[in-house]
C-alpha positions as CSV (number, residue, x, y, z in Angstrom):
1,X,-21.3,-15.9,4.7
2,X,-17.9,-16.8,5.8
3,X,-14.7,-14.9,6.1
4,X,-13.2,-16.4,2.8
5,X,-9.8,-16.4,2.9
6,X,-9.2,-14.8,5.9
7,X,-6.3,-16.8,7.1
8,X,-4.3,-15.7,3.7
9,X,-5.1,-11.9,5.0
10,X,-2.6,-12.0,7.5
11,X,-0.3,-8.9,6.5
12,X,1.3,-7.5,8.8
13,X,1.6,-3.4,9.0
14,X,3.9,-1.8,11.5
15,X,3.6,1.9,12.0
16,X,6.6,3.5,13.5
17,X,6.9,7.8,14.3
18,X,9.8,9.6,14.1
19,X,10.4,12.9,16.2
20,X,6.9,12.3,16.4
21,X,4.0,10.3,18.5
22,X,1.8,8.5,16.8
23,X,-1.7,9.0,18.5
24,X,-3.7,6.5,18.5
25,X,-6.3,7.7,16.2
26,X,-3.6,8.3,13.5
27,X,-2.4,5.0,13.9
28,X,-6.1,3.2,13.3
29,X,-6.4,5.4,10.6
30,X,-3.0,4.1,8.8
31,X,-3.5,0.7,9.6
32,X,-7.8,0.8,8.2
33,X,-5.9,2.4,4.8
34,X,-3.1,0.0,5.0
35,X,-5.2,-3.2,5.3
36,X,-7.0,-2.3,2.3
37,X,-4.2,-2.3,-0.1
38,X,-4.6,-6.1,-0.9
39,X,-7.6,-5.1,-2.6
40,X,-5.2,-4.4,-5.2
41,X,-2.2,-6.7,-5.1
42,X,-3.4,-9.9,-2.9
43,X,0.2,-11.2,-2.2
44,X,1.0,-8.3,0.6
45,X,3.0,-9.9,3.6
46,X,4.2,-6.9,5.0
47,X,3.3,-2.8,5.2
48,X,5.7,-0.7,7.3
49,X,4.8,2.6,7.8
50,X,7.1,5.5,9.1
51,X,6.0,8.9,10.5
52,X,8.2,11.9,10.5
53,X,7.9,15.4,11.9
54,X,10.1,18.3,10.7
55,X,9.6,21.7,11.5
56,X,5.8,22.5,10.2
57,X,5.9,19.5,7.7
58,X,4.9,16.1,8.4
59,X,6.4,13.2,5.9
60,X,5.4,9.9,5.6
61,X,6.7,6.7,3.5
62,X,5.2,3.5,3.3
63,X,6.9,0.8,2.4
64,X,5.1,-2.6,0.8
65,X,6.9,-5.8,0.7
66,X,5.2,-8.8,-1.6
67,X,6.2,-12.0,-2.8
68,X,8.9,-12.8,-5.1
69,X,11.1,-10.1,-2.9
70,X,8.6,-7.4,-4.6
71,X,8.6,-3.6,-3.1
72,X,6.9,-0.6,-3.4
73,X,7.4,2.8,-1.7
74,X,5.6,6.2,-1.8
75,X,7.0,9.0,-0.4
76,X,5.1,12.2,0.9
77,X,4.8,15.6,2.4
78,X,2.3,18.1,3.9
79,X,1.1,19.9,6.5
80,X,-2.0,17.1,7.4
81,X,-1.2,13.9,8.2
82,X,-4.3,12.7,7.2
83,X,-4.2,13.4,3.1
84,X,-1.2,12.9,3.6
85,X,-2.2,9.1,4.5
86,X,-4.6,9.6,1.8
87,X,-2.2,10.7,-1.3
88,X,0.5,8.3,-0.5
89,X,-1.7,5.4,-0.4
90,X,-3.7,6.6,-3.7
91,X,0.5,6.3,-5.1
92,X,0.6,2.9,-3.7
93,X,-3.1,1.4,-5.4
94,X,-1.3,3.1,-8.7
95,X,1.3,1.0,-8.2
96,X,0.2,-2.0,-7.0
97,X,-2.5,-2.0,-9.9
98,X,0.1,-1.5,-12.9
99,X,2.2,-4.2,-10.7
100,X,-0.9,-6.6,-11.4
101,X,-1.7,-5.3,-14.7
102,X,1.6,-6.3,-15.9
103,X,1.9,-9.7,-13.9
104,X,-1.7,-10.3,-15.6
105,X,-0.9,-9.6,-19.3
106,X,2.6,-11.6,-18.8
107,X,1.1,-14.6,-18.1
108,X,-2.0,-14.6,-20.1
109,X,-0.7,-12.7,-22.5
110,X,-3.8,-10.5,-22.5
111,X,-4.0,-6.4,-23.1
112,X,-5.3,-4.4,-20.8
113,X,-8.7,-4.6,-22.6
114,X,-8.5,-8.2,-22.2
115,X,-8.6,-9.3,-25.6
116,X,-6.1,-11.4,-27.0
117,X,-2.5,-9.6,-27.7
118,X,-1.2,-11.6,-30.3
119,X,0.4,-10.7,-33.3
């Protein structure tokens, strides 16, 4: 029962506000969603996180950085920071899965099924 792997989980997630404070429980919400990303791609090093505040809107963009100079942002807008959280990081797992799904059937040459794609 040991933390497998832990050392290799080091990403490290900034979370930044704009025209805006980030309260604390915001910020431990971000960063609990954030840390869970590598569930989908494992080679996260970085997750930056930026906070904005305009008139009754709040916007949010996340920005993921991964080896081989890989990145992925999602964008969003609303009037609840929370699902806001929540919609751009369901953008992200999209992402990051099809990044993986196309990494996976690259190198082994396998559909998305997994059977063989020869032809």
């Amino acid at each position: 029962m040991g933390a497998l792997g832990a050392a290799e989980n080091a990403v490290q997630i900034s979370v930044t506000g704009r025209h805006v404070e980030v309260s604390g429980e915001v910020e431990d919400y971000v960063r609990g969603k954030a840390g869970r990303l590598t569930k989908y791609y494992d080679r996260i090093h970085e997750i930056e996180v930026i906070l904005d505040h305009e008139s009754e809107q709040f916007s949010a963009e996340i920005i993921v950085r991964a080896d081989h100079k890989q990145t992925f942002v999602a964008r969003g807008t609303g009037p609840d920071t929370f699902a806001l959280i929540d919609g751009i990081m369901d953008k992200l797992e999209r992402q990051l899965t099809k990044h993986k799904e196309k990494l996976r059937n690259r190198k082994g040459r396998l559909a998305a099924d997994g059977n063989s794609a020869e032809g």
